[in-house]
C-alpha positions as CSV (number, residue, x, y, z in Angstrom):
1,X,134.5,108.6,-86.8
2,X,138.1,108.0,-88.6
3,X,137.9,105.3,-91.2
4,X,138.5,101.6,-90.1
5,X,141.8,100.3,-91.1
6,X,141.9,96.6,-92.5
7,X,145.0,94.9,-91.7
8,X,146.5,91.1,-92.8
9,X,148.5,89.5,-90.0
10,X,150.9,87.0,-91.9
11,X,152.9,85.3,-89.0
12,X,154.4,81.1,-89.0
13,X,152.9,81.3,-85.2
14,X,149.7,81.1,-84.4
15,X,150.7,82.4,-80.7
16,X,152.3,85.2,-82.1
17,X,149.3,86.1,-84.6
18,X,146.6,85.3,-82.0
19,X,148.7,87.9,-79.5
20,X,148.6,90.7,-82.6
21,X,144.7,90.0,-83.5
22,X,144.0,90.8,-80.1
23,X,146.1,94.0,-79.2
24,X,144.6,95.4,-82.6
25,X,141.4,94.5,-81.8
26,X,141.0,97.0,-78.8
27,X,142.1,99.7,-81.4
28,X,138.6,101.0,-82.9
29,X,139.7,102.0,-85.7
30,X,142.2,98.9,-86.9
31,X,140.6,95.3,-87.5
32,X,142.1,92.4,-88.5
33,X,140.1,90.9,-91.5
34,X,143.0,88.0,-92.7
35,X,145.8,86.0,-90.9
36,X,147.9,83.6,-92.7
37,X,151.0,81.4,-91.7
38,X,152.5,81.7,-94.9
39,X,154.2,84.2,-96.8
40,X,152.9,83.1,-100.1
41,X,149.9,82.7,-99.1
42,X,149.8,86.9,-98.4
43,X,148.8,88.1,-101.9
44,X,145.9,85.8,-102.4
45,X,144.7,87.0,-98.6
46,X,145.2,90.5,-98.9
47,X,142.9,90.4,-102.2
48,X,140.2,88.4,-100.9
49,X,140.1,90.4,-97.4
50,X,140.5,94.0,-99.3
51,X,143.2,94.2,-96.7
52,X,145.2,97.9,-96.8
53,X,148.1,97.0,-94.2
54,X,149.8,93.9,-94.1
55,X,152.3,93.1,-91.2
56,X,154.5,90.8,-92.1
57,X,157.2,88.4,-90.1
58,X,160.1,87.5,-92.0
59,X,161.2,84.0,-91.4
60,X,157.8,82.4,-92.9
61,X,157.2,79.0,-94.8
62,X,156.5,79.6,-98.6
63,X,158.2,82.6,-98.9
64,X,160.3,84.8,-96.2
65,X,158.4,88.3,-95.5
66,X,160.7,90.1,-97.7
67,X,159.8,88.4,-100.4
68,X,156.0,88.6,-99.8
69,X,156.7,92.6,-99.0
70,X,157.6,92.3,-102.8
71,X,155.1,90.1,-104.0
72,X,152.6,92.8,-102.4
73,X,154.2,95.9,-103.7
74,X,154.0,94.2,-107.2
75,X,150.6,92.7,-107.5
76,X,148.3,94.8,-105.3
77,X,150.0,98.3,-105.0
78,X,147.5,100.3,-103.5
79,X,148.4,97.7,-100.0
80,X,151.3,98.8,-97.6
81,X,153.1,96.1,-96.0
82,X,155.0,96.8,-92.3
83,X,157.7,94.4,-91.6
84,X,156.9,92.9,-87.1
85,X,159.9,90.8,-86.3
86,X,162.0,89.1,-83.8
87,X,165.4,89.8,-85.7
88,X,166.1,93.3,-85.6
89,X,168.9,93.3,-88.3
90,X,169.5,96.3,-89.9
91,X,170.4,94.6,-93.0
92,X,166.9,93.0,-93.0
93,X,165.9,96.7,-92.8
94,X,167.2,97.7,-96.1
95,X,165.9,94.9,-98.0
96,X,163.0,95.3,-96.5
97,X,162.8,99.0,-97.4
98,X,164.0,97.8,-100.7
99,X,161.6,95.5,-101.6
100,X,158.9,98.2,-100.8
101,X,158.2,97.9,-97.2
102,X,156.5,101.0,-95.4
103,X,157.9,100.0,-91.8
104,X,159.7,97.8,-90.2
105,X,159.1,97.3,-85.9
106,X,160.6,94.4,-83.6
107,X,157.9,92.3,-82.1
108,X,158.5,93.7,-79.0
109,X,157.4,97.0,-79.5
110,X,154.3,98.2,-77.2
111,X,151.0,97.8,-78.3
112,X,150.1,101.5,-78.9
113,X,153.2,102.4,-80.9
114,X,152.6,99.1,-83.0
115,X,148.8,100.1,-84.0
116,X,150.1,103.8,-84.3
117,X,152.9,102.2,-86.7
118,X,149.8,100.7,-88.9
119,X,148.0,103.8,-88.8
120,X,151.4,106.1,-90.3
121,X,152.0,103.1,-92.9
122,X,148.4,103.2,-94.0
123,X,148.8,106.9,-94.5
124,X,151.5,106.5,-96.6
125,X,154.4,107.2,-94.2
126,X,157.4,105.3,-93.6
127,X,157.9,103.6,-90.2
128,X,161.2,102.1,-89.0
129,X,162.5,101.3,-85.6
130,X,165.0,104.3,-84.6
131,X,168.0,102.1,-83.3
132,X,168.1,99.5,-86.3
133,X,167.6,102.6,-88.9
134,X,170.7,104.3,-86.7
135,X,172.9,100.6,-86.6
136,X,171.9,100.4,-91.0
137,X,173.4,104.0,-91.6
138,X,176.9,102.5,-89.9
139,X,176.8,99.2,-91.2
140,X,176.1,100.3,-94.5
141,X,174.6,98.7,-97.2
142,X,175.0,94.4,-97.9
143,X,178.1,94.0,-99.9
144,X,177.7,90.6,-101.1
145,X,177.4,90.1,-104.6
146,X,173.8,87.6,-105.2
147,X,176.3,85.0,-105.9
148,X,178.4,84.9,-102.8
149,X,175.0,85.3,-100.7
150,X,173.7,81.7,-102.4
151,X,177.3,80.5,-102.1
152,X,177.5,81.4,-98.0
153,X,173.5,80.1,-97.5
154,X,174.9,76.9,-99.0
155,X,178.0,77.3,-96.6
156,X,175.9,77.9,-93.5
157,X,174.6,74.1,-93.3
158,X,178.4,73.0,-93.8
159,X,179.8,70.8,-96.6
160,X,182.9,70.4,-98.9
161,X,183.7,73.3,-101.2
162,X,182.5,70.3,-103.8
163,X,179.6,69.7,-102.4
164,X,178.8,73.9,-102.3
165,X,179.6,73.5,-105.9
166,X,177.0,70.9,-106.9
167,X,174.2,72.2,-105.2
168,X,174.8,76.2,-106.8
169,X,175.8,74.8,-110.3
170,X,179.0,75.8,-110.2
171,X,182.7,75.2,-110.1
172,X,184.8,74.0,-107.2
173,X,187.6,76.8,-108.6
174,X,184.8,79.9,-108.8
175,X,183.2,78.8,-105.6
176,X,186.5,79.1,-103.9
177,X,186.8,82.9,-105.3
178,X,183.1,83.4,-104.0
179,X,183.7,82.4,-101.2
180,X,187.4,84.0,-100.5
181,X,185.6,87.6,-101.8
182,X,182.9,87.3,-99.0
183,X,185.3,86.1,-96.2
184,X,187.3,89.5,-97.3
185,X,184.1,91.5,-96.9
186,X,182.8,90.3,-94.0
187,X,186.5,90.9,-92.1
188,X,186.7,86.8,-91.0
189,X,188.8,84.1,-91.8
190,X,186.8,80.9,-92.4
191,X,183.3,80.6,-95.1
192,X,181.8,79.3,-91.3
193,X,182.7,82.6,-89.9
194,X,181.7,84.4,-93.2
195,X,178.3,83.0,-93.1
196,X,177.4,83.3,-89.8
197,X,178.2,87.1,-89.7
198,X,176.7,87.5,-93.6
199,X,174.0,85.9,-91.5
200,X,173.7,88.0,-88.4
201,X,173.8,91.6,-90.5
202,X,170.7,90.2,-92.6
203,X,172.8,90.1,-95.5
204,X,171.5,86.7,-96.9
C-alpha cells in the first residue's frame, strides 16, 4: 500500500473547499487533514496537521495564495504548496512559480488529474496547467516595476492622481511618471486601462 498523502485545502469558500475534501476523499491514498479560509491562517495549519501538500486559492482574506505559497516555502520547507484557482492568468503563474509553488491547476480541472496533480507535487515535481504555461512563455514576464504595481492597485479603485499620491506616500509629479511608464508598458492610453490590463495578466 503507497503512503497516504496529507493535504491542507486553504480556500475563502466553504462550497468550493467542501467540493475538494470530497473528491479527494475517494482517492485512498490522499486525505484531507486541514482546511482553512484564510491564507494566513495556512502556515499555522499546515504545522499542526503535519500537512505535506497544500492547495491553495489565490484571492483569500489575510493573505492572497501567493503570498501564503511563500510563507510555506519559507517557514515549513519540507511542504509543497499547488496553486487551484478560478483565474487562470499566466502572470499569476510566474509569481506563483516564483514564490515556490510546485503546481498551479484551474479549479476546473477533473477530479483525477487534480489528485494526480497532488500526487506529482508531493513527489517533488512541478505541475502547471499546459495552456496557461504556453500563454506565460508569450506574454512574458510582468514588467512593472513594484512601484508602478502599488501605484495601478491604487488606480484600479479610481481617484485623483492626488489622492493616488497620499495613499502610496508619494508625490503627485512621480506618481504621474509611474503611472505614464506602466500605461507605456501595458500598450493603453488611460491608468484605468493600465490597470485593468496590469490586472487581467496577474501582474499586480
Amino acid at each position: 500500500m503507497s503512503e497516504t498523502v496529507k493535504v491542507l485545502l486553504a480556500d475563502d469558500q466553504a462550497l468550493v473547499r467542501g467540493a475538494l475534501a470530497a473528491l479527494l476523499a475517494l482517492e485512498p491514498d490522499l486525505e484531507v487533514v486541514a482546511e482553512v479560509g484564510r491564507g494566513d491562517e495556512v502556515v499555522d495549519a499546515a504545522r499542526r496537521s503535519g500537512a505535506q501538500v497544500c492547495l491553495l486559492d489565490i484571492e483569500m482574506p489575510g493573505i492572497d495564495g501567493i503570498a501564503a505559497a511563500a510563507a510555506v516555502r519559507d517557514e515549513l520547507p519540507g511542504v509543497r504548496t499547488l496553486v487551484v484557482t478560478t483565474f487562470g492568468r499566466p502572470g499569476y503563474l510566474r509569481r506563483a512559480l516564483e514564490a515556490g509553488a510546485s503546481g498551479f491547476v484551474v479549479k476546473d480541472t477533473p477530479a483525477r488529474q487534480l489528485a494526480e496533480a497532488v500526487r506529482r507535487v508531493h513527489a517533488g515535481l512541478r505541475v502547471v496547467d499546459p495552456s496557461l504555461a504556453t500563454e506565460s512563455l508569450v506574454d512574458g514576464a510582468n514588467p512593472l516595476t513594484e512601484r508602478e504595481r502599488e501605484v495601478l492597485r491604487v488606480a484600479l479603485r479610481g481617484g485623483t492622481v492626488a489622492a493616488i499620491a497620499g495613499q502610496v506616500h508619494l508625490s503627485a509629479g512621480t506618481v504621474r511618471n509611474h503611472l505614464s511608464a506602466a500605461i507605456g508598458k501595458t500598450g493603453t492610453s488611460t491608468r484605468a486601462e493600465a490597470a485593468r490590463v496590469a490586472q487581467e495578466r496577474g501582474w499586480l
